[in-house]
N, C-alpha and C positions, 0 to 999 in steps of 0.2 A: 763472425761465427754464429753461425744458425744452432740454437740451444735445444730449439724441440724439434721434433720428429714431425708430418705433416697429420699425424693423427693424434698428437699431444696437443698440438696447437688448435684441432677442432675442438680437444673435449674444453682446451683453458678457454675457448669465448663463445662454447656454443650456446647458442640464444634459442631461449625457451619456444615450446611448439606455439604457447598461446599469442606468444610476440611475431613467431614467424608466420603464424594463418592471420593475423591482421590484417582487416580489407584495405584495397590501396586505393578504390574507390566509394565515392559512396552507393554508385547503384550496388556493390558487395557487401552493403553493410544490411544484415536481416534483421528484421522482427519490432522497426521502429518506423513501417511507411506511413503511422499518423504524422512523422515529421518529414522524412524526406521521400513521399510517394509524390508523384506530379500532382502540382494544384496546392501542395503539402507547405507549412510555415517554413522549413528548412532549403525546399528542391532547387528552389533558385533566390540567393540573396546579391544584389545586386551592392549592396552595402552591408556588411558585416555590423550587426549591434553587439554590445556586451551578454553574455548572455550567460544561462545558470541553466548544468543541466541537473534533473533529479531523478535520481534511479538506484536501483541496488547494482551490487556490485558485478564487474563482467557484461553490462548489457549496451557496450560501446561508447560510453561519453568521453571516453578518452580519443578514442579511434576517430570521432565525428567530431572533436575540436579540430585536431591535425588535419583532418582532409578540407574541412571547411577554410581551415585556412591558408592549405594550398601554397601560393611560393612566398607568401606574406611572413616576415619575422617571425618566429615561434618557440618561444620559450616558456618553458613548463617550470613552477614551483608545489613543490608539497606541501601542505597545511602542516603534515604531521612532524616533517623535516627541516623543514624550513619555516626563518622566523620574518621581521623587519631588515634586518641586515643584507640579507639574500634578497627580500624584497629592493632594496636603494640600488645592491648592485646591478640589479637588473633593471630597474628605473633609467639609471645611469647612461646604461647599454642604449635602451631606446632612445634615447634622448641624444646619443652619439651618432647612433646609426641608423636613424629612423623607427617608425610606429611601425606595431607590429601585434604579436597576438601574445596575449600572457596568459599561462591557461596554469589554475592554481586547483591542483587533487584536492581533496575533502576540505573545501573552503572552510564550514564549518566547522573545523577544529580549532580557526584563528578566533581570538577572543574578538571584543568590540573595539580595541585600541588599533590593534592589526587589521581589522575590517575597515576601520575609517580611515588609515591613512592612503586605503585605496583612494577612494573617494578623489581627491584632488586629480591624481593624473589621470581617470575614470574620463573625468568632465573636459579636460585640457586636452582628451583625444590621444596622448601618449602611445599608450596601447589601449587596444578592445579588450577587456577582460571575458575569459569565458572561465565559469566556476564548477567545479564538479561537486555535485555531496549528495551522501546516502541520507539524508536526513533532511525533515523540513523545512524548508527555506522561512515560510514562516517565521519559525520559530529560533531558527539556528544559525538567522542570516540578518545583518542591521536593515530596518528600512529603507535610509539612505540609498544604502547599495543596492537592495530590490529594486529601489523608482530608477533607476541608472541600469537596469537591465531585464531582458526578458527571461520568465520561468520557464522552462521546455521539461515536461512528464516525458521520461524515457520507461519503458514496461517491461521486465522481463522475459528472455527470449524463449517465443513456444518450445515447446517438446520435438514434436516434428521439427523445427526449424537449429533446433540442436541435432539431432540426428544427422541431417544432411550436413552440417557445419562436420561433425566428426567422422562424417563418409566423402568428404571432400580432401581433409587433413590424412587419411591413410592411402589415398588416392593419387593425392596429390606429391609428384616426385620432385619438383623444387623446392619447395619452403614446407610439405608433409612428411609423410612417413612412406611415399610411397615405395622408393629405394630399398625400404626393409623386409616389403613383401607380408605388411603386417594382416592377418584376420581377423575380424572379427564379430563373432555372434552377434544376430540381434539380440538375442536375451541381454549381452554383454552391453551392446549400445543402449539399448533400453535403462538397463541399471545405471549407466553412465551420465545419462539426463536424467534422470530421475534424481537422483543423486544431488545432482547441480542447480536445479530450482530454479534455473532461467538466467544463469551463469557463466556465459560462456568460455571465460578464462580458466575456470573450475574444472568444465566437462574437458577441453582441450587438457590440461595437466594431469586430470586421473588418465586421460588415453592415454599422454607420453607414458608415465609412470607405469602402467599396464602392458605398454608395448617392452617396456624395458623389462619388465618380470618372464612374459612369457607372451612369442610373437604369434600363438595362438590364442587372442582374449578370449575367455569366455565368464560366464556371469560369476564364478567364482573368485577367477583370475584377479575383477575389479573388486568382489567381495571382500579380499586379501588385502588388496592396495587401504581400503579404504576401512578396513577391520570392522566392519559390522554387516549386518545384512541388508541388504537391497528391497524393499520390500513392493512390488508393482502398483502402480497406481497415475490411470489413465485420467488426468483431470478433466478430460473432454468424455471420459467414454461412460459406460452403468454405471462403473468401481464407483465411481466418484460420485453419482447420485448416491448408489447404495446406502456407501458410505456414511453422508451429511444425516441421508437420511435415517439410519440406525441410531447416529448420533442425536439426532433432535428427538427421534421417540423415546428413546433412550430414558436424555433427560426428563422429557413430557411423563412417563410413566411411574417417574420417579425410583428410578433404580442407578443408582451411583458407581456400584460396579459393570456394569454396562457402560455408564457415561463415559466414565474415565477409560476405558479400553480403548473404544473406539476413538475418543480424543488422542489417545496415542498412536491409533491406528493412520490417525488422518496426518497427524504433523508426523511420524516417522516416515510414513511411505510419501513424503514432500510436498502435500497440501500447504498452499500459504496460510501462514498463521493470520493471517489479515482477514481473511477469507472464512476464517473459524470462527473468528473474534466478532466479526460483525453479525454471526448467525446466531450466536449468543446473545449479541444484545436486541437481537430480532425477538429472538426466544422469549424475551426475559421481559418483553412486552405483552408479546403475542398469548404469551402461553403463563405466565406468575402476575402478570400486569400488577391489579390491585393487590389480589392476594397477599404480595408482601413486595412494595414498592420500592423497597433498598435491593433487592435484585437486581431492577434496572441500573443502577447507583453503581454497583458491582460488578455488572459486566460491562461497563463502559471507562472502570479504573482495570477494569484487569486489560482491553485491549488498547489502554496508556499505559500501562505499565510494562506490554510486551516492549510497546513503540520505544519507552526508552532502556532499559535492560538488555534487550535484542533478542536473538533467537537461541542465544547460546542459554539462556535464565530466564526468558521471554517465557518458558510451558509451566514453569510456575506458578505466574499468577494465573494462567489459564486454567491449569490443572483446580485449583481455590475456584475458579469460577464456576466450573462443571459442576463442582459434587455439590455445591451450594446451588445451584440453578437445579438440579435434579433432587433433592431432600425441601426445594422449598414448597409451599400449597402452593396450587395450580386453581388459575383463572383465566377463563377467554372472554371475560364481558366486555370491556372492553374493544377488543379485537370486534367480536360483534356486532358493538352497537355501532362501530363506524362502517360496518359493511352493510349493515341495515339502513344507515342514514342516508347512506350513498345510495341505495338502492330508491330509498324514496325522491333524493336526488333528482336523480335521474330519470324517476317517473313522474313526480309531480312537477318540474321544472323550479324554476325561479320564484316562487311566492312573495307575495307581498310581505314583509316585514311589518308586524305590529307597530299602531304607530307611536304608541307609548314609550317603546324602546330604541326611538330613531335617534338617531344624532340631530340635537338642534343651535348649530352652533350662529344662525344668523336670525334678528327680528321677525324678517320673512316668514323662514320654519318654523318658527313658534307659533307665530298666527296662524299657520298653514297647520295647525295640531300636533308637530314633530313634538315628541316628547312630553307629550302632555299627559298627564297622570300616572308617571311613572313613577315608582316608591324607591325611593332609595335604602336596600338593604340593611346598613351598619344603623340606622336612624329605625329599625323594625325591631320586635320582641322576637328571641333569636334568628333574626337578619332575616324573615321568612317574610316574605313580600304576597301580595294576595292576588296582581296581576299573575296572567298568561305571560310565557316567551316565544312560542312555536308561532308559526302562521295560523290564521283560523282558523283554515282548512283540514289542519291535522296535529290539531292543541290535544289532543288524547294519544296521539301515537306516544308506544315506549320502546325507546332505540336501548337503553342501558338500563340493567338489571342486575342485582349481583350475583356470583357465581352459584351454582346450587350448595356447596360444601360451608357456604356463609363466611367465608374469611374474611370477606370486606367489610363485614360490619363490625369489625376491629378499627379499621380505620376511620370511624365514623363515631367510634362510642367514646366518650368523654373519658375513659377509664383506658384509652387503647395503646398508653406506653406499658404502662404496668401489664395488662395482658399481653400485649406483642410478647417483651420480655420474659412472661411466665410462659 
């Protein structure tokens, strides 16, 4: 006796839009041809190696294990889900029924006991392991098991290449929405990847979700789904120069409610925080350098700090790093004196090296003059030596000078914790 109806029975196993637009090949797979475009490390493997991909979430590492592996064994465990136990069982399996492909979601969540008893059936060929994780291999992965496989950088999928992906899904009358006759706005698609940050799994379920509320989307429709506002922001186009750039004068000008808006402005309307974080600790050379050298110290803990917190607590320490990078004194000497040096560089060539300060590390060199009369500082009345360093040629140029506001001569003066601190 048949208990459900044939439309009870699609809602009990219907499978998610982001499961059914899954490419079934890999030339369907967008936004990753540094690995499988012709010519590409992925496009053609004639032998399958163990492999590790690393990418944020939705950008197909799941998708590109399975097809990679084609009609070969394929069994998938979860890090999060699954422990050693489910590991043997499926050890077991291979070992019954031949090698195969074991593809293990967020590797790194297995501690180092769980990661090494890969290791044996790794090397014995059992299965090929391919590992997924959002997080540093590096650091979140045992050596071991890095030397036993290759790293493969997966990127987040453009904007444009989300768009087509979600104009494909409403289009599409097999495994889309095309049967439903859904619309919907650019505005609405736009908000949709914007949204999603290079996500594809993300942008595909706010569309379902959005088709299901009202099968005319429009930029509100997703606004609703997603309860907050959508705010535009073109990472390739002005917006996004604009943007950085308001934010770094910002800083530079030293006005903190400024800084900090525009920082919100950049990570709410879906700027990668990577992408923030590193302009910071640009900044904080470029523009505070000497001035007050724990800057640099600071925006280089704050974009570790997103790295491990993540993006949900991640604007925190960003937020700490702004107002502090824009209240602190500003210096470019630094900055300067290497665009200066370069410039002499570049025009005077290769100079000969004084030869008092050559490395003399053989007989030869020594009789040849290397090194000879050179004062070894620590052994000087403070460390100050009486020879030249520059070439002859240009022993009077000055590449570095301190800022006009004299900050840096805090860091120079015998007295400069007590003053930093007052």
């Amino acid at each position: 006796m048949d208990l459900f109806s044939s439309s009870d029975k699609e809602t009990a196993i219907r499978v998610p839009l982001a499961e059914r637009m899954r490419p079934k090949t890999l030339s369907e797979v967008v936004g990753q041809e540094h690995l499988l475009g012709p010519g590409k490390p992925l496009s053609k493997l004639e032998h399958l190696p163990s492999l590790v991909f690393w990418g944020p979430p939705g950008v197909g590492k799941t998708t590109i294990a399975k097809l990679l592996a084609g009609e070969r064994r394929f069994k998938i465990l979860s890090a999060v889900l699954d422990g050693v136990q489910e590991l043997r069982k499926t050890i077991t399996e291979f070992e019954n029924f031949g090698a195969g492909i074991l593809f293990i979601d967020e590797i790194h969540r297995w501690n180092k006991a769980q990661q090494d008893s890969l290791l044996p059936y790794v090397e014995k060929g059992v299965f090929t392991l391919i590992g997924a994780t959002t997080e540093n291999p590096s650091f979140s992965l045992i050596r071991p098991l890095l030397s036993r496989a290759k790293v493969y950088v997966l990127k987040p999928i453009p904007k444009t290449e989300l768009i087509k992906i979600l104009k494909n899904a409403i289009q599409d009358k097999e495994r889309g929405l095309g049967n439903r006759f859904i619309e919907c706005s650019d505005e609405a698609m736009d908000a949709i990847s914007e949204d999603a940050m290079g996500d594809v799994r993300k942008a595909l379920t706010t569309l379902e979700s959005a088709a299901e509320l009202n099968h005319q989307i429009t930029k509100e429709t997703v606004e609703t789904i997603l309860q907050r506002k959508i705010l535009s922001h073109d990472k390739n186009g002005d917006s996004h120069y604009d943007l950085i750039s308001a934010f770094i004068k910002s800083m530079r000008g030293s006005d903190p409610q400024a800084s900090i808006y525009y920082l919100a402005r950049l990570l709410e309307s879906g700027e990668d925080p990577k992408f923030v974080s590193r302009r910071m600790i640009i900044f904080a050379s470029e523009d505070i350098g000497l001035a007050d050298p724990r800057a640099l110290s600071l925006a280089v803990s704050a974009a570790e700090a997103f790295d491990r917190v993540g993006s949900a607590e991640g604007w925190i320490p960003l937020s700490q790093a702004a107002v502090y990078l824009a209240l602190a004194p500003k210096s470019n000497s630094t900055y300067m004196a290497y665009k200066m040096a370069k410039d002499e560089v570049l025009q005077s060539g290769a100079l000969a090296i004084p030869m008092h300060i050559r490395n003399a590390p053989t007989d030869l060199m020594k009789e040849l003059g290397y090194g000879e009369g050179y004062e070894y500082a620590h052994n000087q009345v403070d460390a100050k030596v009486s020879h030249k360093h520059l070439p002859e040629e240009i022993q009077n140029k000055v590449f570095y000078s301190p800022g006009q506001r004299g900050f840096e001569k805090l860091i120079f003066s015998p007295k400069k914790d007590k003053e930093i601190i007052n």
